[in-house]
C-alpha positions in Angstrom: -2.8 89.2 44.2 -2.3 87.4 40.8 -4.5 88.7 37.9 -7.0 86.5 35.7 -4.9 86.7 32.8 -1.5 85.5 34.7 -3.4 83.0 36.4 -5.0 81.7 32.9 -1.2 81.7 31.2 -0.1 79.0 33.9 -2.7 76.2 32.4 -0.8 75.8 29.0 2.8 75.8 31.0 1.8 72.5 32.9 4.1 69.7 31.7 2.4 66.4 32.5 4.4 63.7 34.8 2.4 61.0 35.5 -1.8 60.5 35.9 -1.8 60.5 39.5 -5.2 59.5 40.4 -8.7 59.2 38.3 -12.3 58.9 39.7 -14.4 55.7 39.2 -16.4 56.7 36.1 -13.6 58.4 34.7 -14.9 61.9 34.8 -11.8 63.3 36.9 -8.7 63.2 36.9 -5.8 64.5 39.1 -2.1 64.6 36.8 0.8 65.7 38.6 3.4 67.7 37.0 5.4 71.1 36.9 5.3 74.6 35.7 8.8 76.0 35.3 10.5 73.4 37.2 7.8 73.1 40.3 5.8 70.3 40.8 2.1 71.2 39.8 -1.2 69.5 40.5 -3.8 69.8 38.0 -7.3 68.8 38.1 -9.5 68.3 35.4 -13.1 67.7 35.8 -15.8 67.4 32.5 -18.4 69.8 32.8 -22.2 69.5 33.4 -24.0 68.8 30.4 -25.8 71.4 29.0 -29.4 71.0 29.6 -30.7 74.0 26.8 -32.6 72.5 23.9 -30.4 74.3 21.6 -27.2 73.5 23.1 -28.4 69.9 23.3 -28.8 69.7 19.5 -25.4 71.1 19.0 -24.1 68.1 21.1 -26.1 65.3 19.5 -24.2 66.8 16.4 -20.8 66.7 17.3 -20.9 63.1 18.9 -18.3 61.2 16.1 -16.6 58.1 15.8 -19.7 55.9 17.1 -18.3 52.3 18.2 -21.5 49.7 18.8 -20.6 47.4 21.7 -24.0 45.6 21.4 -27.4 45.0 21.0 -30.1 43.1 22.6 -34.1 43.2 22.1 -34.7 47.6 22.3 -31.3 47.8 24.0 -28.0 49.1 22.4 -24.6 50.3 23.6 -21.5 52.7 22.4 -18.2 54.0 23.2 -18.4 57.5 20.9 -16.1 60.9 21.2 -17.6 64.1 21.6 -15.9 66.1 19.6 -15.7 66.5 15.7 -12.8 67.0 12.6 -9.8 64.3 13.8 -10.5 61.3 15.4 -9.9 60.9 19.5 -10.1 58.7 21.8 -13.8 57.7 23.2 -15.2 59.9 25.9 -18.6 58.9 25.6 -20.2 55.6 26.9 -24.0 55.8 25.2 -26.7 53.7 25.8 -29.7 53.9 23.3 -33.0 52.1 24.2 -35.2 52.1 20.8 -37.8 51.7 20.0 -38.8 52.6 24.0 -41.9 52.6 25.9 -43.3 54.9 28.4 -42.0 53.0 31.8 -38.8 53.6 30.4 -39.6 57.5 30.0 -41.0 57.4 33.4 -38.0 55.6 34.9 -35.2 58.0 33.6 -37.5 61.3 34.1 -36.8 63.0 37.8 -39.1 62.1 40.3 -39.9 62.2 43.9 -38.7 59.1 46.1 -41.4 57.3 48.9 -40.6 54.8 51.4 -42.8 52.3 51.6 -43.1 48.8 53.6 -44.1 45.5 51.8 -45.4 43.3 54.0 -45.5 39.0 53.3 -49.3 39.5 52.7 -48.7 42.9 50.7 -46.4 40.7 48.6 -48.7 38.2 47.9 -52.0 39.9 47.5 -50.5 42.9 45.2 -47.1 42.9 44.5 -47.1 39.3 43.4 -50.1 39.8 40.1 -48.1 43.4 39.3 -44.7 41.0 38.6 -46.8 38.6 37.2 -48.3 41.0 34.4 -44.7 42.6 34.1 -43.9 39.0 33.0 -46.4 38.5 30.7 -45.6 42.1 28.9 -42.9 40.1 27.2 -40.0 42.6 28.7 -37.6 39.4 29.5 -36.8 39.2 26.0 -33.5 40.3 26.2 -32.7 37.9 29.1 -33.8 34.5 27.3 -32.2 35.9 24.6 -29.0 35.3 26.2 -29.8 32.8 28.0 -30.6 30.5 25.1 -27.6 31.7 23.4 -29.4 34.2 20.7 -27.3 37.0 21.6 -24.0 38.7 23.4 -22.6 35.3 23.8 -19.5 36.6 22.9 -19.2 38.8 26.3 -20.2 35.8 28.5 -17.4 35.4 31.1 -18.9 32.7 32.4 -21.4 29.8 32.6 -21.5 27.6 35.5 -24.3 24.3 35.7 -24.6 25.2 39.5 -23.7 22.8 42.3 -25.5 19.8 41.2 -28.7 20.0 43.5 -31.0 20.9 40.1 -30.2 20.6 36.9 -32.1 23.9 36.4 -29.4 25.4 38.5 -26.8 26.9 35.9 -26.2 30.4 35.4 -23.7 33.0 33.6 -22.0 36.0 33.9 -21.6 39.0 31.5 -21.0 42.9 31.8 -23.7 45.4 32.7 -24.6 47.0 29.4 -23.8 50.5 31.6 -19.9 49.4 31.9 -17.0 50.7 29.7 -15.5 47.3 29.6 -12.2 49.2 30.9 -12.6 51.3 33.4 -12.0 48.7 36.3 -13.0 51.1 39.1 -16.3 51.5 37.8 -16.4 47.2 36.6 -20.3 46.0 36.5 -21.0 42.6 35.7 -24.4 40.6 36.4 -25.1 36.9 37.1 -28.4 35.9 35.2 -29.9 32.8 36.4 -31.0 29.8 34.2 -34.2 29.2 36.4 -37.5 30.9 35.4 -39.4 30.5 38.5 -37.0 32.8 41.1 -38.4 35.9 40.0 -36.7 38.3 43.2 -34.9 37.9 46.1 -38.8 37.3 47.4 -38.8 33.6 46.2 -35.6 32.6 48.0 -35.8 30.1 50.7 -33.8 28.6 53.7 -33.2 25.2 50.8 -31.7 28.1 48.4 -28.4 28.9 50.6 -25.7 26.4 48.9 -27.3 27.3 45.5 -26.4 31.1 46.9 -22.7 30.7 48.5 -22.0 28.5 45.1 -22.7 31.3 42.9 -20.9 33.6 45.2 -17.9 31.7 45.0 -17.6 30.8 41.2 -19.2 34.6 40.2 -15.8 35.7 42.3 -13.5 33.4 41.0 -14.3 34.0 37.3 -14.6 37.7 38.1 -10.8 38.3 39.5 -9.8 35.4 36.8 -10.8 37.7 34.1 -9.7 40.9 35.7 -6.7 39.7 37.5 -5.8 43.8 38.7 -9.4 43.0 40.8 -9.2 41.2 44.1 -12.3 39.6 45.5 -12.2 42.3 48.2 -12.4 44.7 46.2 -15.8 43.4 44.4 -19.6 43.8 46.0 -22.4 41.3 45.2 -25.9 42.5 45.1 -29.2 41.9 44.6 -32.0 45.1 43.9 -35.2 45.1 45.5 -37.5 46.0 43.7 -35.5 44.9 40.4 -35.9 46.5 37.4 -37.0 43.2 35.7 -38.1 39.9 37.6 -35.7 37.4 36.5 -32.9 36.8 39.7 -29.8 38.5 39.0 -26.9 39.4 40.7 -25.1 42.7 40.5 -21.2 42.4 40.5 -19.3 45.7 41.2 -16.2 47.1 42.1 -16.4 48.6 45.8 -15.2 51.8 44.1 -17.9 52.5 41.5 -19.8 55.6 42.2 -22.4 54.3 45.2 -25.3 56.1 43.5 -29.2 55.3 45.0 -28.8 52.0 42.6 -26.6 50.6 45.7 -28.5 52.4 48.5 -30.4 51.2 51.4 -33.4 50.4 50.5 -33.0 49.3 47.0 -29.5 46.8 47.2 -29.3 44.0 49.3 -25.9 42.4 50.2 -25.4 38.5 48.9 -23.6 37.9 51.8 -26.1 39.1 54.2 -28.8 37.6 52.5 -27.3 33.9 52.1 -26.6 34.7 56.4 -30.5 35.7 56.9 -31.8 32.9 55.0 -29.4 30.6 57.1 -30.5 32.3 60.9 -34.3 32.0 59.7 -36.7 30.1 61.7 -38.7 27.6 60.4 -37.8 24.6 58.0 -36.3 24.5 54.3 -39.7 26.2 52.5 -39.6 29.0 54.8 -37.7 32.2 52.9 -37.9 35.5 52.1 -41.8 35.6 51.2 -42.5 35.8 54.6 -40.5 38.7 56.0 -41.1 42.2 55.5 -39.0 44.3 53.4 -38.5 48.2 53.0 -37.3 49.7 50.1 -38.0 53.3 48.6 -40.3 53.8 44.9 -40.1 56.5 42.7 -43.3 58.9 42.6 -44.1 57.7 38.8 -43.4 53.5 39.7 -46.1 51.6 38.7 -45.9 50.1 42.3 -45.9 53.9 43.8 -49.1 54.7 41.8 -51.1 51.3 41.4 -50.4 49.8 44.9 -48.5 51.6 47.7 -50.5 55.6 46.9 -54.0 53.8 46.6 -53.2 51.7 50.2 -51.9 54.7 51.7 -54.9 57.2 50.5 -57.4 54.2 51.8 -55.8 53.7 55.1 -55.8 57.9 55.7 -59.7 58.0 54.3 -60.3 54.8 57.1 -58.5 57.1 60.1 -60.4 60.6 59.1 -63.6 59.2 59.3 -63.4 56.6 62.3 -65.5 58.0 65.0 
């Protein structure tokens, strides 16, 4: 059996070939090569974070060579390298929210997940006054500020003035602020919307649908113009529910980037499948997603978890223990 040291003296032999493979966020790779004349595979994998206060300060110091990709409203975003002396090549995508506020604490912390069921009258007695107030907090900022051309116009891809039916219609396309801008595995872009009163995938109706399948169509068509390696196969159209901010957006990914819970059941709904529900739907053009029922899962610290959904759930138990 081959000793630690022997096996620890083969590592510095490899002679690299070629990068044979690399995983979507970049974090692995697979190179192929040889060690005295026979072909070798190595994979390298960047280990866990550490997660002691102490080491954490010892990282926060070494992170050098800090490149600012932008900055809208609280939100700002790097490429950095982790390591110190001689410059090297980023390894580090950061995102910096400052000065932030304690949803976003709450919303990054761990938490337990529910399940819950929002009904059409849920949605309109509670749900409806909790986007509303989420509105009026002023946390849109950094949408209207690219919208009305303020900020990150440089990284808009495109802007499109719809298919005619509204002159409110128009919309854009930029990348996700948690994108590389190279990796094209792991590509996330979003589609903001012009309009102010489509808040969710809850105000879209039956007379929405060629609005929809035009947005598909040009978000796809700028999308592989700009990335021509991408095919419009390989790129998945979303929409969250519940979003993280009610303004309509669209989520445009590659279908190889890392299918964490953000494209889960229960939080993403397909484009596709959406446009076809709204077109199978009974009733006439005003009839839309307000009046279906939708499932979707809430972290234990969600404002929508601990204002609406716990409360409901605790009255409707308190209601069955003490019927006769």
């Amino acid at each position: 059996m081959e000793d630690k040291s022997a096996a620890e003296s083969l590592v510095p032999l490899f002679k690299l070939e070629r990068l044979l493979n690399q995983d979507q966020g970049g974090r692995r790779v697979t190179l192929l090569g040889a060690i005295d004349g026979k072909p070798a595979l190595l994979t390298a994998e960047r280990a866990a974070f550490p997660s002691a206060s102490k080491d954490l300060e010892v990282f926060h110091k070494c992170v050098a060579n800090i490149n600012n990709l932008g900055a809208n409203d609280i939100y700002r975003w790097y490429l950095a390298s982790s390591g110190q002396g001689e410059v090297t090549s980023p390894d580090l995508k950061l995102n910096l929210i400052y000065p932030c506020t304690e949803q976003h604490i709450k919303k990054y912390s761990p938490q337990g997940v529910r399940m819950v069921t929002e009904t059409p009258e849920l949605y309109k007695e509670h749900v409806t006054p909790y986007m509303q107030k989420k509105r009026d907090e002023g946390r849109l900022n950094w949408v209207f500020n690219i919208l009305e051309g303020r900020t990150e116009q440089e990284d808009v891809i495109l802007r499109d003035p719809g298919d005619g039916a509204n002159p409110d219609d128009g919309f854009l396309m930029l990348p996700d602020l948690n994108w590389d801008r190279k990796t094209l595995t792991s590509l996330h872009l979003l589609g903001l919307v012009e309009r102010r009163d489509i808040w969710s995938l809850r105000d879209l109706g039956k007379s929405h649908v060629g609005w929809l399948k035009h947005m598909r169509e040009k978000l796809l068509d700028a999308t592989t113009k700009v990335y021509p390696d991408v095919e419009k196969n390989q790129l998945k159209l979303y929409i969250h529910y519940q979003p993280t901010y009610y303004h309509f957006h669209i989520h445009i990914v590659h279908v190889l980037l890392d299918a964490t819970s953000t494209q889960a059941t229960g939080k993403a709904f397909g484009l596709e499948n959406l446009i076809s529900q709204l077109q199978t739907m009974a009733g006439g053009p005003d009839a839309g997603m307000a009046d279906v029922s939708l499932t979707y899962f809430l972290g234990e610290a969600n404002e929508l978890w601990t204002e609406i959904f716990k409360p409901l759930l605790q009255g409707d138990n308190e209601d069955t223990n003490h019927s006769p």
